[in-house]
C-alpha positions as CSV (number, residue, x, y, z in Angstrom):
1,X,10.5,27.1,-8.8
2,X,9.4,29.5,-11.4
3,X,6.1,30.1,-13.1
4,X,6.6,28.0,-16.1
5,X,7.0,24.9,-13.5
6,X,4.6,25.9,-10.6
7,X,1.9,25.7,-13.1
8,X,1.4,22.0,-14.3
9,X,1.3,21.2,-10.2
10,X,-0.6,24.1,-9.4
11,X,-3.4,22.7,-12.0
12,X,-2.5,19.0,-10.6
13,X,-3.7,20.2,-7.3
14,X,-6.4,22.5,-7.9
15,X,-8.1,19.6,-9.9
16,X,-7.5,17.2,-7.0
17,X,-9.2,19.5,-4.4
18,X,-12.3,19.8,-6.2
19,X,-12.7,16.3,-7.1
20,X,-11.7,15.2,-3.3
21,X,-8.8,12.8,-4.1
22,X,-6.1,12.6,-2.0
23,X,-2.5,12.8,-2.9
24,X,-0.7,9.8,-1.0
25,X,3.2,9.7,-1.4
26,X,5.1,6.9,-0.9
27,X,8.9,5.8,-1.2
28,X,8.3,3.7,-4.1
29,X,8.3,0.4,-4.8
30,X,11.1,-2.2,-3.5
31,X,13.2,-4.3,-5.8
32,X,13.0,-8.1,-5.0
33,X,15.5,-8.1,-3.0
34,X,14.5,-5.5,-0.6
35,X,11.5,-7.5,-0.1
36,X,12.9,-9.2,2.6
37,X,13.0,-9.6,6.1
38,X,16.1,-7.7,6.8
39,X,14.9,-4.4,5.2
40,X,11.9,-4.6,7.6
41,X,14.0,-5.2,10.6
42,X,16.5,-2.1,9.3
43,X,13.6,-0.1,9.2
44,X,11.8,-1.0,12.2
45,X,15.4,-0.5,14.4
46,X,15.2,2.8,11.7
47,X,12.5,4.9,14.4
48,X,11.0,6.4,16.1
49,X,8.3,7.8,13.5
50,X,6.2,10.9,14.4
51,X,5.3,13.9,13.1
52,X,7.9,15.5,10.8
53,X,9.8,11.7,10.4
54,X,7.0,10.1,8.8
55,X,6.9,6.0,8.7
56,X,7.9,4.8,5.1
57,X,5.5,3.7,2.6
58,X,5.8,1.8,-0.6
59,X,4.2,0.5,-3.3
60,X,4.1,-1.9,-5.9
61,X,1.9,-4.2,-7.9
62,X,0.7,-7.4,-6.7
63,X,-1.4,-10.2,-7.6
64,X,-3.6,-11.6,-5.2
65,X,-3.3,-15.7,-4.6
66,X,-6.8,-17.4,-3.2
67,X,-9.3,-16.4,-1.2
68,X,-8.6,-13.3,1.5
69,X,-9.1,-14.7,4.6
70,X,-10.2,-12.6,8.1
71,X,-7.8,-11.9,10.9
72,X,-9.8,-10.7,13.6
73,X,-12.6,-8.3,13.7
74,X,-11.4,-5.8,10.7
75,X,-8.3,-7.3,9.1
76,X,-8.0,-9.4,5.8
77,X,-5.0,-12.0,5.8
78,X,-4.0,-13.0,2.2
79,X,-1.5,-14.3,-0.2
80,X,0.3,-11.6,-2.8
81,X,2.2,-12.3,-5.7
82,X,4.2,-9.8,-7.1
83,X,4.1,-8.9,-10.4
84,X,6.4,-10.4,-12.9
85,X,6.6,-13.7,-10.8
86,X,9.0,-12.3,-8.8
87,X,8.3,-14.1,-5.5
88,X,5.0,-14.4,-2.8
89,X,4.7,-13.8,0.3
90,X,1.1,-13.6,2.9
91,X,0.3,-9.6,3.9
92,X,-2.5,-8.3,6.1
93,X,-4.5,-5.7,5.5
94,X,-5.4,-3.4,8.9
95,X,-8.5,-2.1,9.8
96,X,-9.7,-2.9,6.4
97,X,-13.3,-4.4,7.1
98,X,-16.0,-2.3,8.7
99,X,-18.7,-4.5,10.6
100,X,-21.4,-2.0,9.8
101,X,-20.7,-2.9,6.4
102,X,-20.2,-6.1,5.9
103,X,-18.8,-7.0,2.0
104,X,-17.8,-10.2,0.1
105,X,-13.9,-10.6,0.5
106,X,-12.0,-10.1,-3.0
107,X,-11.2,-13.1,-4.9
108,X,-7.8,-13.4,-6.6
109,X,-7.2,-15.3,-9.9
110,X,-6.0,-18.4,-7.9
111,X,-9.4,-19.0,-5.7
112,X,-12.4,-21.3,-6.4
């Protein structure tokens, strides 16, 4: 890469160091069809993960549907919608409640 083109990143990443965010990459988001149960089975039969083969990751945007509710000691369980109205299905979220700090759950625009 030369200098013209390190720069922008170089900056990108000096300015995330001193403001302590973290950089998170992801494989991107997954058309509606590859939100499906056979894309999860292909990748789980896709392993083993480790160190230098990490697990994928996505993203996307998604609308929450009622009220979160717990699964177990730290996990929310909760209808998604994603965006566009392109179909729902229920997630968890791991490890995502402390019980030293215990919060209100998130409302989504469906709930009350």
């Amino acid at each position: 890469m030369d200098r013209f083109a390190r720069r922008p990143s170089d900056e990108v990443t000096r300015v995330m160091r001193h403001s302590g965010w973290r950089c998170i990459e992801t494989d991107g988001e997954l058309s509606d069809e590859e939100i499906a149960l056979p894309l999860a089975e292909a990748l789980r039969a896709g392993g083993p993960w480790g160190a230098g083969f990490p697990e994928p990751l996505f993203d996307g945007v998604f609308e929450l549907r009622g009220r979160p509710q717990g699964a177990g000691a730290r996990h929310l369980k909760f209808q998604v919608a994603a965006r566009e109205g392109r179909g729902g299905f229920e997630a968890i979220a791991f490890n995502s409640i402390d019980p030293q700090r215990p919060a209100a759950l998130p409302e989504g625009p469906g709930s009350g």
